[in-house]
C-alpha positions as CSV (number, residue, x, y, z in Angstrom):
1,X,104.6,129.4,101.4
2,X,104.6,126.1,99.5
3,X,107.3,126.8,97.5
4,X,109.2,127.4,100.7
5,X,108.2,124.0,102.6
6,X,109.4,122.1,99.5
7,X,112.4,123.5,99.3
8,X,113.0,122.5,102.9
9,X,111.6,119.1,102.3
10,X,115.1,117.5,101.3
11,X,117.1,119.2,104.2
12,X,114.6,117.6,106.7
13,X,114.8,113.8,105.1
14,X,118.4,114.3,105.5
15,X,118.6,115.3,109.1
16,X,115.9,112.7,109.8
17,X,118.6,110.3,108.1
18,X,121.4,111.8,110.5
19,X,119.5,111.9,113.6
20,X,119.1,107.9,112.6
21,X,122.4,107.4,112.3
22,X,122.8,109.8,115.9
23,X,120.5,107.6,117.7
24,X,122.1,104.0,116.1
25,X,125.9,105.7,117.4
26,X,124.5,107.1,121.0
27,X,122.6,103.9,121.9
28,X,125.1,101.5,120.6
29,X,123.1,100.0,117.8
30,X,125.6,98.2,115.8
31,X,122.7,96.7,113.3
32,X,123.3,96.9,109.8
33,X,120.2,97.4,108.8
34,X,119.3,100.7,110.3
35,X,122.9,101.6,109.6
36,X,121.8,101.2,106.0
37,X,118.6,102.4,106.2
38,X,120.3,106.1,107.4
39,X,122.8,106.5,104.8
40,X,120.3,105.5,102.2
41,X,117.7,108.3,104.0
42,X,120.6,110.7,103.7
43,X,121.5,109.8,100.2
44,X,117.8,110.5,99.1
45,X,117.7,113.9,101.4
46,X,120.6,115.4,99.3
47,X,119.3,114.0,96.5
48,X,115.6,115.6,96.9
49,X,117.1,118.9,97.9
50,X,119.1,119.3,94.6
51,X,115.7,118.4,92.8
52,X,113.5,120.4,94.5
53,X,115.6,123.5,95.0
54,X,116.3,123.2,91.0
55,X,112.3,122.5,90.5
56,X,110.7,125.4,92.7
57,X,113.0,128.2,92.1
C-alpha cells in the first residue's frame, strides 16, 4: 500500500504543477511568479516520479 502511494507521489506533484499553470491560463493570470512557480512544480513532479518509481520497485 505504501509502496503504491509513493509511487504515485510524483505524478500528483506534477498535476498539482499543471492544474497551477490551468488555473494561471483560465483566470488570466499573467504573473510571472506563479508561472514559474508551476513549471518548477512540474519539473520536480517528473523528477520525483523517475526517483521514486526507480527507488520502490
Amino acid at each position: 500500500m505504501m509502496n503504491t502511494l509513493m509511487k504515485s507521489l510524483g505524478a500528483v506533484i506534477l498535476l498539482i504543477g499543471v492544474g497551477m499553470l490551468a488555473f494561471a491560463a483560465f483566470t488570466g493570470i499573467r504573473s510571472n511568479t506563479i508561472l514559474a512557480i508551476g513549471l518548477a512544480t512540474i519539473i520536480i513532479g517528473f523528477l520525483a516520479h523517475i526517483y521514486l518509481n526507480k527507488k520502490f520497485e
